[in-house]
N, C-alpha and C positions, 0 to 999 in steps of 0.2 A: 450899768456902769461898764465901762470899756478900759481894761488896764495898759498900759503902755509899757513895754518891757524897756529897758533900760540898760539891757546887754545887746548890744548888733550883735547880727547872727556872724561865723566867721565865715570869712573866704576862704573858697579852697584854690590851689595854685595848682597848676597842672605840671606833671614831673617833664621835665625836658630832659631826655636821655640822645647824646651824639650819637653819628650814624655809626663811629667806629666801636664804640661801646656796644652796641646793640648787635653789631656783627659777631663782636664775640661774643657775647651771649647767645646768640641763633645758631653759631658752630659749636656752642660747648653742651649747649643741649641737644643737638643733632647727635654729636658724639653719645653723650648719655645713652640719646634714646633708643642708640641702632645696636648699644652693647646690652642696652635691657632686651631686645628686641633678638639681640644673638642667643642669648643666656634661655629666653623664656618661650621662643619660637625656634631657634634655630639646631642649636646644643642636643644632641639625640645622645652623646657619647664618643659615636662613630667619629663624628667628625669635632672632638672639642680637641681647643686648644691646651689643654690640661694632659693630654695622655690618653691613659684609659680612667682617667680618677672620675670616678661618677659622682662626688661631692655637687659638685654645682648642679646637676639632675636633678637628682634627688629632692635636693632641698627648693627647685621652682617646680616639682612634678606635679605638684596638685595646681599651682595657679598654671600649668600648660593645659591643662583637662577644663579647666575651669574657663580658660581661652577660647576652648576651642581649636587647639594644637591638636593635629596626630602626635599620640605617642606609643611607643612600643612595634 
């Protein structure tokens, strides 16, 4: 016996995202990425933009080891 389903399967429709949409999304995660990339590679202390506040250190010091970041 051979069942025939009786539900068509659905179509899927492909997202169309404009060129200038898509720009800023590729500058705003560039952005993101180069300030996660300052904070968790760059930031030793010496040179943060905070001061001397070693808050932001501290708290990526283990994911900088964990990187593979020199620290100390």
């Amino acid at each position: 016996m051979s069942s025939i389903s009786a539900n068509p399967r659905p179509v899927s429709t492909p997202v169309v995202l404009p060129v200038s949409k898509s720009i800023v999304w590729l500058v705003g995660t560039a952005l993101i990425a180069l300030a996660v990339y300052y904070f968790i590679g760059v930031d030793q202390g010496a040179v943060s933009v905070f001061g001397n506040d070693m808050h932001v250190h501290e708290f990526v010091h283990d994911a900088r080891h964990f990187l593979g970041f020199p620290c100390h």
